[in-house]
One Martini backbone bead per residue (centre of mass of N, CA, C, O) as a GRO file, in nm:
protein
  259
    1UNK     BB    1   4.266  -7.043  10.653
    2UNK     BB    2   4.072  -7.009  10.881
    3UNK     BB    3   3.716  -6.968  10.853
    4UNK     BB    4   3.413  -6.753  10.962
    5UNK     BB    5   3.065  -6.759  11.015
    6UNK     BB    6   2.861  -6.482  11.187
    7UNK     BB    7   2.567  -6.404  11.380
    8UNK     BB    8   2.501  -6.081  11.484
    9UNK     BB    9   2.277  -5.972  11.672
   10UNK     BB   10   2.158  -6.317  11.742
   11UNK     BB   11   1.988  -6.644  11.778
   12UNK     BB   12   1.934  -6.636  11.448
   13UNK     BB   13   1.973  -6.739  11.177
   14UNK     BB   14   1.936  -6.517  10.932
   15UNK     BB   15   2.028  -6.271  11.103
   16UNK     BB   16   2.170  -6.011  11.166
   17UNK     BB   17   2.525  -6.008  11.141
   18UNK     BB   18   2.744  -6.101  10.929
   19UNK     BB   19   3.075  -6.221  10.959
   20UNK     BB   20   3.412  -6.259  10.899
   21UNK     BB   21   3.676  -6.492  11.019
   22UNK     BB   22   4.027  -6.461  11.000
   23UNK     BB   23   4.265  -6.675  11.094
   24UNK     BB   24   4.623  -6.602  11.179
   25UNK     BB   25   4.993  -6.625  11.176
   26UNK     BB   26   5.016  -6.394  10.998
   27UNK     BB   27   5.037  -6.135  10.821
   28UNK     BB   28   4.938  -6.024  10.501
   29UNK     BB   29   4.900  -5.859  10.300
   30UNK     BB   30   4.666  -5.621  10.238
   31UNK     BB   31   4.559  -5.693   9.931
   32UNK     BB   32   4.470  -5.971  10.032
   33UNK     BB   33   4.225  -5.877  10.233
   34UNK     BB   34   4.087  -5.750  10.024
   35UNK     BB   35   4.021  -5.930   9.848
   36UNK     BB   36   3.858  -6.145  10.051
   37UNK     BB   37   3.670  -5.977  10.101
   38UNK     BB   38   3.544  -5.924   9.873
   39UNK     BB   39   3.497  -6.244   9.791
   40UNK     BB   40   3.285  -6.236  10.039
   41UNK     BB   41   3.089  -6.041  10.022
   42UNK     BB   42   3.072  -5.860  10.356
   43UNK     BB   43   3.084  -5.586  10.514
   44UNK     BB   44   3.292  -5.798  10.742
   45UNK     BB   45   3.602  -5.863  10.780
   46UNK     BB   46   3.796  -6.031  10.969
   47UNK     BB   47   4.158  -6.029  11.127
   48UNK     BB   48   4.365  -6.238  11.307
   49UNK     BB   49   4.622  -6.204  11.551
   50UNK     BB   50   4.832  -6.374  11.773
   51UNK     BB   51   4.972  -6.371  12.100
   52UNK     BB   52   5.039  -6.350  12.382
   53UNK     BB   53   4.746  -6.205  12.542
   54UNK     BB   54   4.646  -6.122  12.236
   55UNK     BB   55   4.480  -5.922  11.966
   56UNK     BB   56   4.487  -5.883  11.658
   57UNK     BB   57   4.277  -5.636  11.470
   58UNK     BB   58   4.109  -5.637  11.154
   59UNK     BB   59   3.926  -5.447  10.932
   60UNK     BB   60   3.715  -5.535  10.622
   61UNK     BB   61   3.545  -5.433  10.358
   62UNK     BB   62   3.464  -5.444  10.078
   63UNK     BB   63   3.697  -5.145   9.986
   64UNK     BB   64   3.794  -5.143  10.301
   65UNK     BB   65   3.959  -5.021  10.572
   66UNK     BB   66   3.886  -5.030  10.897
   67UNK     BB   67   3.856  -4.867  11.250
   68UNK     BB   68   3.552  -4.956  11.330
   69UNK     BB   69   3.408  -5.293  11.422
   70UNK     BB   70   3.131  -5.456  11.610
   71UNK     BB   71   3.046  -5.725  11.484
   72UNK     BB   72   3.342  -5.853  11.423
   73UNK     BB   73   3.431  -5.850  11.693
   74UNK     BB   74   3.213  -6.042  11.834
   75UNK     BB   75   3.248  -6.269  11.602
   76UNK     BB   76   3.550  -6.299  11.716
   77UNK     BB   77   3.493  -6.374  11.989
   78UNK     BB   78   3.333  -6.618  11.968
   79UNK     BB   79   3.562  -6.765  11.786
   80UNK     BB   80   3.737  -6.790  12.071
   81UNK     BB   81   3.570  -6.904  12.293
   82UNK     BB   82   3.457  -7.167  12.089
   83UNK     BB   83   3.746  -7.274  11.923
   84UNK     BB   84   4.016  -7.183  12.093
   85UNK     BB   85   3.923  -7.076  12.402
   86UNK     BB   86   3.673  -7.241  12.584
   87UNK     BB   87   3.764  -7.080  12.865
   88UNK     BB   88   3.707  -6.816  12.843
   89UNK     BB   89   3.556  -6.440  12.913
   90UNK     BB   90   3.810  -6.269  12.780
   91UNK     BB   91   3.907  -6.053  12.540
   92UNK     BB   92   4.178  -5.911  12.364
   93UNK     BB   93   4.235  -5.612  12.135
   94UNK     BB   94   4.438  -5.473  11.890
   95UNK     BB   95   4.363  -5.163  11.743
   96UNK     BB   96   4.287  -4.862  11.556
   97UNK     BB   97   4.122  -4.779  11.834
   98UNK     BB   98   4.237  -4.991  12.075
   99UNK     BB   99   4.161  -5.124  12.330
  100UNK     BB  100   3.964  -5.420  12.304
  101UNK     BB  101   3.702  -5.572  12.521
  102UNK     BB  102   3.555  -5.883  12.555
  103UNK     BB  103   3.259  -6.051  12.687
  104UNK     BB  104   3.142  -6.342  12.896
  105UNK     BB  105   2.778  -6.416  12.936
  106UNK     BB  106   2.696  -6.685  12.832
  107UNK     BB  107   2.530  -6.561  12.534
  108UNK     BB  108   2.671  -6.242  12.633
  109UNK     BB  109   2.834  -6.022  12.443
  110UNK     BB  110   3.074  -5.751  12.576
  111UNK     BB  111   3.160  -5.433  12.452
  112UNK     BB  112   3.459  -5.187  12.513
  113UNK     BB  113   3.401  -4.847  12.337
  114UNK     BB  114   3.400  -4.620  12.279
  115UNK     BB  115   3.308  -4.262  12.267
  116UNK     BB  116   3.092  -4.083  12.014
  117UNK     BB  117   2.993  -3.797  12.035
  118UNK     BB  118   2.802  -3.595  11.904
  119UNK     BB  119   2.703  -3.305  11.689
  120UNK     BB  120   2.588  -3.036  11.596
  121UNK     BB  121   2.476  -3.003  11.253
  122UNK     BB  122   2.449  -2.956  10.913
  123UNK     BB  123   2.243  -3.087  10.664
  124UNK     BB  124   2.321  -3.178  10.357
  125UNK     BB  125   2.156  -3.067  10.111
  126UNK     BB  126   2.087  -3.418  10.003
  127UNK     BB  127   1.932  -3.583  10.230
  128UNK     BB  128   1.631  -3.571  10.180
  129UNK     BB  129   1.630  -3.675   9.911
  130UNK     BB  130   1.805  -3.947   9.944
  131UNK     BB  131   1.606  -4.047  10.189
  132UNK     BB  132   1.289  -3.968  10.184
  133UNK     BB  133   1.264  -3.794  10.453
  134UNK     BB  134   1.255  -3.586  10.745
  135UNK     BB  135   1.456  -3.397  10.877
  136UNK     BB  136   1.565  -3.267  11.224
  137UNK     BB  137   1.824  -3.378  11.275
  138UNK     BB  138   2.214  -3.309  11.274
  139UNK     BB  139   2.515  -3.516  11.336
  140UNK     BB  140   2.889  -3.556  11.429
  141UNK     BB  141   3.121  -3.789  11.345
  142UNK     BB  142   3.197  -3.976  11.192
  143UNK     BB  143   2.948  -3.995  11.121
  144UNK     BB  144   2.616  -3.951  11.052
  145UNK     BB  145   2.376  -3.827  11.235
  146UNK     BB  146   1.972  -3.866  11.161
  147UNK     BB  147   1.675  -3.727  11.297
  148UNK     BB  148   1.373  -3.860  11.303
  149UNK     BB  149   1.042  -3.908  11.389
  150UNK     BB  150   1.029  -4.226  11.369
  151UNK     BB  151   1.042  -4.563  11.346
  152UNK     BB  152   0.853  -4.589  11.067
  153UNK     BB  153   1.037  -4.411  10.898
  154UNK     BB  154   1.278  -4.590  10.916
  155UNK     BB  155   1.134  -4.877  10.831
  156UNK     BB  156   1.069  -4.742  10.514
  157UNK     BB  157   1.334  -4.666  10.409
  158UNK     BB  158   1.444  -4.559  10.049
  159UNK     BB  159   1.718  -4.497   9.956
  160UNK     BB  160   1.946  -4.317   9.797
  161UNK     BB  161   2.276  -4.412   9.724
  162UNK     BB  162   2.388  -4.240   9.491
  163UNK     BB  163   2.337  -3.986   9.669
  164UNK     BB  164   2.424  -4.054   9.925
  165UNK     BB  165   2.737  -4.057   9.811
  166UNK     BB  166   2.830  -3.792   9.801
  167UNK     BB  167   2.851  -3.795  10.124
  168UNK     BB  168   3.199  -3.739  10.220
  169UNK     BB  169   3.273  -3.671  10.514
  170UNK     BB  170   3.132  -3.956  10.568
  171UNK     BB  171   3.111  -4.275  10.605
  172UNK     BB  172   2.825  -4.272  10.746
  173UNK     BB  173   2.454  -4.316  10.780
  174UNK     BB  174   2.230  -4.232  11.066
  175UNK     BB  175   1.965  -4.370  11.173
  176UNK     BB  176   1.688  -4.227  11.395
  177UNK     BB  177   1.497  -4.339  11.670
  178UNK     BB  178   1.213  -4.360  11.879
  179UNK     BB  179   1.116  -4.658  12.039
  180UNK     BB  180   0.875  -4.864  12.084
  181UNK     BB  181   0.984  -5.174  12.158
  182UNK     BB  182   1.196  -4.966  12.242
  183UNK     BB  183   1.413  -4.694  12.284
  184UNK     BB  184   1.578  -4.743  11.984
  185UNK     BB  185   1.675  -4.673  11.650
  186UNK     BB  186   1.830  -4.814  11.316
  187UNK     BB  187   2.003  -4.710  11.070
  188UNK     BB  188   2.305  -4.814  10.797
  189UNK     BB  189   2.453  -4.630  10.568
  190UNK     BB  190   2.770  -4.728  10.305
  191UNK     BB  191   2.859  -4.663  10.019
  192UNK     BB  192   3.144  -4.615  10.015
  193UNK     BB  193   3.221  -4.919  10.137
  194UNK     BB  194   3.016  -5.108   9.969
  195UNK     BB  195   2.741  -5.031  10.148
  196UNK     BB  196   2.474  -4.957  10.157
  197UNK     BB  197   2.340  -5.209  10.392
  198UNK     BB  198   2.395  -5.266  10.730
  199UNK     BB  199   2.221  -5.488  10.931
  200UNK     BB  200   2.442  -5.420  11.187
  201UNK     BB  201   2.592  -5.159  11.390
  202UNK     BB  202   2.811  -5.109  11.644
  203UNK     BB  203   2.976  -4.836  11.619
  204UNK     BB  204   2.713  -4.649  11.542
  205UNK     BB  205   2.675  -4.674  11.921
  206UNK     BB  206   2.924  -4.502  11.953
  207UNK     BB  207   2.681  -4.248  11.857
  208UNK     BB  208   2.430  -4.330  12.018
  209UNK     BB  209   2.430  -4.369  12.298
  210UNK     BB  210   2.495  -4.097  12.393
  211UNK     BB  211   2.268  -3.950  12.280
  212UNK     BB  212   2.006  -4.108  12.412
  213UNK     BB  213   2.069  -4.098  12.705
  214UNK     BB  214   2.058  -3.779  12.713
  215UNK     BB  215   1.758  -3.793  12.622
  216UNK     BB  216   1.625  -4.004  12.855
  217UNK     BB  217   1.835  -4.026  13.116
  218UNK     BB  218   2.020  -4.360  13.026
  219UNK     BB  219   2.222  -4.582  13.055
  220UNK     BB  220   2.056  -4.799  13.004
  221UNK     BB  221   1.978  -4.971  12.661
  222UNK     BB  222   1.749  -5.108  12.384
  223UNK     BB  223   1.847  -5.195  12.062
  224UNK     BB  224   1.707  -5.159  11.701
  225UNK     BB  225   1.814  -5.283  11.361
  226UNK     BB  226   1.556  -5.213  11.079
  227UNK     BB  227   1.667  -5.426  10.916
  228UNK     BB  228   1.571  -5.708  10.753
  229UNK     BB  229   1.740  -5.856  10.946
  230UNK     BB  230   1.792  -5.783  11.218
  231UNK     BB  231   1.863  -5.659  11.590
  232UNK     BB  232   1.988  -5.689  11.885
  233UNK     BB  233   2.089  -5.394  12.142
  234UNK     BB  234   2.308  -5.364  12.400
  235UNK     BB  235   2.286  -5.061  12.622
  236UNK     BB  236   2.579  -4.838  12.767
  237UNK     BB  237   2.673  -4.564  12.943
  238UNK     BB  238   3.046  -4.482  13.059
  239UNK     BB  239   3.124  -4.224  12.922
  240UNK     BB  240   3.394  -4.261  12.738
  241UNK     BB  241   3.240  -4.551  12.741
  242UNK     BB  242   3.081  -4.818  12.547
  243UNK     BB  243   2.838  -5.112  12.608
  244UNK     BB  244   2.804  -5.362  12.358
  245UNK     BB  245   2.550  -5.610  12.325
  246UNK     BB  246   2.514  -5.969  12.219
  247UNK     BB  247   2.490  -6.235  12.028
  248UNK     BB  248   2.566  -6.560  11.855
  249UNK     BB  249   2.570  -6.726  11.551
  250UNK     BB  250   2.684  -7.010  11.343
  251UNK     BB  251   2.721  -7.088  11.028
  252UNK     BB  252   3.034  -7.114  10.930
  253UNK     BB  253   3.326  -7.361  10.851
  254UNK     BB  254   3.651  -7.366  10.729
  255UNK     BB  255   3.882  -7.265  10.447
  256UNK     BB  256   4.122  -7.125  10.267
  257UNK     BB  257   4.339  -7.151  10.017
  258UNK     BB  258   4.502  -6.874   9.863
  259UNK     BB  259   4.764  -6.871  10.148
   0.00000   0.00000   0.00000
């Protein structure tokens, strides 16, 4: 199984968010694949299968796979495109979320996903505490989105991971606010499936754009999250869909044995 890792929403190693990309020519158990993200402990594994015109795309955290994830979408188009494909500026991914297509101009990949608007709904008992800073309102969508008063309080919180882990309605929690030197910022905790903190998060983008847009007033929008590894994210409001773009850069590629 040829394996690559990729920097996303970065265009220096060691920034961004790593994902891992496995080739295959036709899936393996759930099991295996399940293995193998745990045995990376990275955020997400993609594993793709060619087809005719398209890709087959599937992500796993060490925990569990999930529905939909933006960083390894991105990451696996980059593979795909620089060492697979390397004369397209497009591919089509059919995944749990339904059909998605990654385009590229230059050095910048933008993926065309989901639009997932927020609701306002009531805050879990436990966040402000598990947080450790004052909660303004609080979002429901898969995930929970929280917004703070500032990106310094974003960029300072130390959240408690396993208060945190309580609250199980949402996959993970959005934390966010509005941007000093871009528009807005977040960051992404997802203790539940294996990930204190992710340090990039496309998925979570497809609830911060509707979300931002209609408060700025903006449809393009450039964002940035907060975490250690730090990235940068462009970013779209298209109504139903959102349009999520950024760099990428390859740390390493090799092949896994036990398949």
């Amino acid at each position: 199984m040829k394996y690559f890792v990729v920097d996303v929403f970065t265009d220096t190693v060691f920034s961004g968010n790593p994902a891992g990309v496995c080739l295959l020519d036709e899936w393996p158990d759930v099991s295996v694949m399940q293995k193998i993200a745990f045995e990376n402990n990275l955020s997400e594994t993609a594993f793709i299968v060619e087809k005719d015109d398209y890709y087959d795309l599937r992500w796993f955290t060490p925990e569990i796979e999930i529905d939909l994830c933006g960083h390894a979408t991105l990451g696996s188009a980059f593979v795909l495109m620089n060492y697979v494909e390397p004369n397209i500026m497009q591919v089509t991914f059919h995944t749990q979320s339904g059909v998605l297509t990654v385009s590229r101009d230059g050095n910048e990949f933008t993926m065309d996903f989901p639009s997932r608007k927020p609701v306002l709904c009531a805050a879990p008992e436990v966040l402000e505490k598990a947080l450790g800073a004052k909660v303004l309102e609080t979002y429901a969508s898969r995930d929970l989105m929280v917004l703070v008063e500032s990106a310094e309080t974003v960029r300072k919180m130390k959240p408690n991971f396993q208060m945190l882990g309580r609250i199980k309605e949402f996959m993970g929690v959005i934390v966010t606010a509005k941007g000093d030197d871009c528009d807005f910022v977040s960051r992404f905790f997802v203790p539940n499936a294996g990930i204190s903190e992710d340090p990039v998060t496309g998925s979570a983008h497809c609830t911060l754009i509707p979300y931002w847009s209609e408060v700025l007033g903006k449809k393009e929008m450039t964002a940035r999250q907060l975490s250690l590894r730090g990235g940068r994210i462009s970013c779209m409001d298209c109504g139903k869909r959102v349009k999520i773009g950024g760099e990428a850069v390859l740390y390493m590629r090799g092949e896994i044995e036990c398949v």
